[in-house]
C-alpha positions in Angstrom: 36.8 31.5 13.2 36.1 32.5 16.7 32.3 31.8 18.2 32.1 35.4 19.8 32.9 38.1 18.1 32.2 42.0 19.4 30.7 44.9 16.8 32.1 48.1 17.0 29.9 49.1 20.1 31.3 46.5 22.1 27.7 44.0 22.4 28.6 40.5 21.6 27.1 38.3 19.2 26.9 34.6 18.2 27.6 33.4 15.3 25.1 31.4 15.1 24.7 29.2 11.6 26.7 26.5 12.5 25.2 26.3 15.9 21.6 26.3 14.5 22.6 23.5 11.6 23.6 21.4 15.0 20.7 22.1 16.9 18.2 21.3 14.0 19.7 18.1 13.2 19.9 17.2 16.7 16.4 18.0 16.9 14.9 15.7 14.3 17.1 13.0 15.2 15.3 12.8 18.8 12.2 13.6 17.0 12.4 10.8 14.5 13.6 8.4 17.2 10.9 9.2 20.1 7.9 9.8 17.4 4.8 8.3 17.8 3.3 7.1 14.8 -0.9 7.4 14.4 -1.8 4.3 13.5 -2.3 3.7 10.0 -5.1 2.7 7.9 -4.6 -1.1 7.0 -4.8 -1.4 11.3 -7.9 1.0 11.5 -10.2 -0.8 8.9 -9.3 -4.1 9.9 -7.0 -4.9 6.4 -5.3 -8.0 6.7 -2.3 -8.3 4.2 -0.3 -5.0 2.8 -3.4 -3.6 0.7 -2.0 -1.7 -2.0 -5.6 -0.2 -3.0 -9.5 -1.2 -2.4 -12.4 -0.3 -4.1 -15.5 -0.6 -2.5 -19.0 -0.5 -4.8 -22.1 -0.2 -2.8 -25.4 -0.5 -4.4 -28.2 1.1 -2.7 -31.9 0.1 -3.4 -35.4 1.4 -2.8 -36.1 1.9 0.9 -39.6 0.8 0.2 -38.3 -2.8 -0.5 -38.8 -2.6 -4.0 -35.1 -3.8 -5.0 -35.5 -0.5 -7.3 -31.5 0.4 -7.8 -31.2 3.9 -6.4 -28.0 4.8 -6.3 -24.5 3.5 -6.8 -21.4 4.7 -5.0 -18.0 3.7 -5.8 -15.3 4.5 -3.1 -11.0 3.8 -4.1 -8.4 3.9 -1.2 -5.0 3.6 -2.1 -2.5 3.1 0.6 1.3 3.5 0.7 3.9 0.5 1.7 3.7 1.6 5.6 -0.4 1.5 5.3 -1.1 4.8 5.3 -4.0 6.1 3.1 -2.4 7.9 0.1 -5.6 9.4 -1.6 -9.3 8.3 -1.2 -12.3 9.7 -3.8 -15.5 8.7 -4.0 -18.3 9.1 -7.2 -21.7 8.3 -6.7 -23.9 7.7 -9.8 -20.4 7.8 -12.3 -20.5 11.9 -10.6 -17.2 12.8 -8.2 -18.6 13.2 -4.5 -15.7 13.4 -2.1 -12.1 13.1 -2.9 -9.2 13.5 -0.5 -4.9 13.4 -1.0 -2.4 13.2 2.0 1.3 13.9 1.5 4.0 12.2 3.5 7.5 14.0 5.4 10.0 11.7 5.4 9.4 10.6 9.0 5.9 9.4 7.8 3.7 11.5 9.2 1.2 13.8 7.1 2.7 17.2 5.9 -0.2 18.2 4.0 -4.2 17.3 3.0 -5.8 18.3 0.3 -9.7 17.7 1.2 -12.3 18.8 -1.7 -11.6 22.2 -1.9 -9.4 23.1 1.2 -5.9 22.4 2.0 -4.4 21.2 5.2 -0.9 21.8 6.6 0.1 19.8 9.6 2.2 20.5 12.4 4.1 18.5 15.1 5.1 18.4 18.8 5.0 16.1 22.0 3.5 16.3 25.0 5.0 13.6 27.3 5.1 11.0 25.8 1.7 11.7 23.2 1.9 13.1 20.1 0.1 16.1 18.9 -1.0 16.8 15.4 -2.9 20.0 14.1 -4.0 20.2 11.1 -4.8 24.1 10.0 -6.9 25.1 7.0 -5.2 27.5 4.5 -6.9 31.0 4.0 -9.4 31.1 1.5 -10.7 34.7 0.8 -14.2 33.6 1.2 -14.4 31.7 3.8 -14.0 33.8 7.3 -13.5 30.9 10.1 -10.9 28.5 8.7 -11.0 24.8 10.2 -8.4 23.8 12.6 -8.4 20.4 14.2 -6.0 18.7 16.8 -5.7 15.1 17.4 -3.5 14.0 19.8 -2.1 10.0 19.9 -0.7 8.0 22.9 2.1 5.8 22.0 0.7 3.0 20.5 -0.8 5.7 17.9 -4.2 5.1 18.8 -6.2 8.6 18.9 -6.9 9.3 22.8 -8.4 13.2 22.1 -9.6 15.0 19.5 -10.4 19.1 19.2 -12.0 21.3 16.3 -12.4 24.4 16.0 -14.2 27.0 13.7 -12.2 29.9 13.7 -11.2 30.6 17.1 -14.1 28.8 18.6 -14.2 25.5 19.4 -16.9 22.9 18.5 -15.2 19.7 19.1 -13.6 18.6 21.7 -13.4 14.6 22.5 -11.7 12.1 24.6 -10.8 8.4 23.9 -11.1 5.9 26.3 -9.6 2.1 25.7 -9.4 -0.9 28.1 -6.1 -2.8 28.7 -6.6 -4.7 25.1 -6.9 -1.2 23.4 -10.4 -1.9 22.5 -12.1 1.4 22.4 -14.7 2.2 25.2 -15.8 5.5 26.1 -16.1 8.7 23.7 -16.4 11.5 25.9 -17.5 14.5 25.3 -15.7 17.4 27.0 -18.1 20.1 26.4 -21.3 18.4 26.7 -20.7 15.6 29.5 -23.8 13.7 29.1 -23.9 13.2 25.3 -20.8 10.6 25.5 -20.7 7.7 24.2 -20.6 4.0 25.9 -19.2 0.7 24.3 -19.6 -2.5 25.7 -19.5 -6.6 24.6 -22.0 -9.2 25.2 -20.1 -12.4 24.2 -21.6 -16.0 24.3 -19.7 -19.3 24.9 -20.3 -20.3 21.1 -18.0 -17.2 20.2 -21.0 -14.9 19.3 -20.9 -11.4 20.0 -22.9 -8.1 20.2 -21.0 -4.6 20.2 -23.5 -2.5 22.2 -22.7 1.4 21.7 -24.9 3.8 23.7 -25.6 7.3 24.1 -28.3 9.2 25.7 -31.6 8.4 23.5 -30.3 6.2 21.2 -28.7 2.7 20.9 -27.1 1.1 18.1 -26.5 -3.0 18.5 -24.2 -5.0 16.2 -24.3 -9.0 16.5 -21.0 -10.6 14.9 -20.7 -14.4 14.1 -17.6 -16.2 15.7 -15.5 -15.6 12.7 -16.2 -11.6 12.8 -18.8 -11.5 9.8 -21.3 -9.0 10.9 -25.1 -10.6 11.4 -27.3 -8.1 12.5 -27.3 -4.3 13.4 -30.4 -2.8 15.1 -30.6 0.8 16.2 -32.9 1.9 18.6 -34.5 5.6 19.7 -35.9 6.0 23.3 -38.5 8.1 24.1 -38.7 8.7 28.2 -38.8 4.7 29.7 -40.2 3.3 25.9 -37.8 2.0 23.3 -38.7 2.5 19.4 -36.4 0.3 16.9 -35.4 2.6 14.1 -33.8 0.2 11.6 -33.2 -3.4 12.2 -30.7 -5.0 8.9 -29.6 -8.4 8.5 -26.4 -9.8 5.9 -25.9 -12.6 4.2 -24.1 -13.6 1.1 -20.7 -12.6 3.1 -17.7 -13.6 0.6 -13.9 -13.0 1.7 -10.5 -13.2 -0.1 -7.7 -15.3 0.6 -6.0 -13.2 3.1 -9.2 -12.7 4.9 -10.3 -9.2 3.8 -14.2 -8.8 3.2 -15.4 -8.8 -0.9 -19.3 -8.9 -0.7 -21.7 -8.6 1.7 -25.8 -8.0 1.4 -28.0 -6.5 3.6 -31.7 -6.9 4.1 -34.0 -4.4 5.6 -36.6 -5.4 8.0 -39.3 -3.6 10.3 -40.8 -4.7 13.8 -44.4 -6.0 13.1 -45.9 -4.5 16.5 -45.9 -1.1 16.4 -42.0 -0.6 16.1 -41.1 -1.6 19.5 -38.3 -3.9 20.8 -37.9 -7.5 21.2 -41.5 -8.0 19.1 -41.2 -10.2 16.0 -40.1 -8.8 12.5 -41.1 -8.8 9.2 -38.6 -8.4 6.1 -38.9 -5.3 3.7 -36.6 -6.2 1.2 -33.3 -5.4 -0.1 -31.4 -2.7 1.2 -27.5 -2.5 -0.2 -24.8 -4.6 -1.8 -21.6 -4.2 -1.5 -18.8 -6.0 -3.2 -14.7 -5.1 -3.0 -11.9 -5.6 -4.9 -8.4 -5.6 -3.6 -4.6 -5.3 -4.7 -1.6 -5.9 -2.6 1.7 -5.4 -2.4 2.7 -8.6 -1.5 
């Protein structure tokens, strides 16, 4: 079978099939072997262990420090063998709240999301050596400004920029900063410059640490034992050069699993006694949340 062949009019054509069938599998062959994978959700949350599924139960009481049991939400994640979160749902109360369902290509990246009530196809291509993923919401004949958002990953599949857009318009549009560890330092904002977001570490010589993250007006401090257990959060509201504490919580009762992976934890509310401003002494309110977790593995 010749490769050119002329119509009647003399213009030559290609036959083209076999050409194409080359092409494509040429194509995903280089894409499968250059292709950045996001990184997955065992690496995200901190999971240690292939974590087949977890299911978190949080108990949430009375603000008022009453330890009245107000509500009670129950989140399941189920991961596949690479650690990528299959499908995720949560109920609140015994009543479905969220619920969302990815599907896999064969190269392992998501091909499609279904998220409440809208649906997600996903699309693929490099810039350099970053990997670009949009995610478009499908048409739904009442809703006039479908969803479109594009993340883009650097090659060790951490998230470096992140756009959204309502309709044509766009609402989100992010940048991820990391030091030379990978730790995760600076959220900027592209479209509103001043309203990033700052991370830093305060770490003592006992092994204690704070994780400070900052934005104009507000600060929210986290204080982590040597081990990693979370101790304290604070989060703090400025108003001009005065500071206002919003919500101080302390934990306790921190239980983990043989592999390491967190199973209960308690928090404990408490207020500043003068006047709600910082470093003044505080007083306890009570009992704010449980949360216990339950885990199965692969392994």
């Amino acid at each position: 079978m010749p490769l050119f062949e002329y119509d009647t009019h003399g213009l030559k054509r290609i036959k083209m099939k076999i050409l194409k069938a080359i092409l494509a599998a040429a194509s995903v062959v280089c894409f499968l072997n250059s292709a950045v994978l996001p990184q997955n959700g065992w690496s995200k949350r901190e999971l240690k262990g292939e974590v087949k599924s977890m299911t978190a139960t949080e108990y949430e009481y009375s603000i008022d420090g009453s330890g009245t049991l107000e509500n009670t939400r129950v989140k399941r994640t189920e991961f596949n063998e690479n650690g990528y979160i299959l499908q995720e749902t949560e109920h609140i109360n015994g009543v479905p709240n969220s619920s969302v369902l990815f599907e896999y290509g064969k190269d392992g990246l998501i091909r499609k999301k279904y998220q409440d009530s809208a649906v997600y196809l996903y699309e693929y291509e490099f810039d350099g050596e970053n990997l670009v993923e949009t995610a478009k919401e499908q048409y739904i004949e009442d809703k006039f400004y479908p969803r479109t958002e594009k993340t883009t990953y650097g090659k060790d599949g951490k998230m470096i920029a992140r756009a959204v857009y309502s309709g044509r318009e766009l609402v989100i549009d992010d940048s991820y900063v990391y030091d030379e560890k990978g730790t995760l330092m600076r959220i900027e904002n592209n479209m509103e410059p001043r309203n990033g977001i700052v991370i830093s570490f305060e770490r003592k010589p006992n092994g204690e640490y704070e994780k400070i993250t900052q934005s104009p007006g507000s600060k929210w401090v986290y204080y982590y034992a040597a081990n990693g257990d979370e101790m304290e959060y604070t989060s703090v509201n400025y108003f001009g050069s005065e500071a206002k504490i919003w919500q101080i919580l302390q934990f306790k009762d921190i239980t983990r699993d043989e592999r390491g992976n967190l199973t209960r934890k308690t928090s404990v509310k408490f207020k500043p006694a003068d006047k709600y401003y910082e470093n003044g002494d505080i007083k306890e309110i009570g009992l704010y949340k449980k949360l216990q977790i339950s885990y199965e593995y692969y392994e």
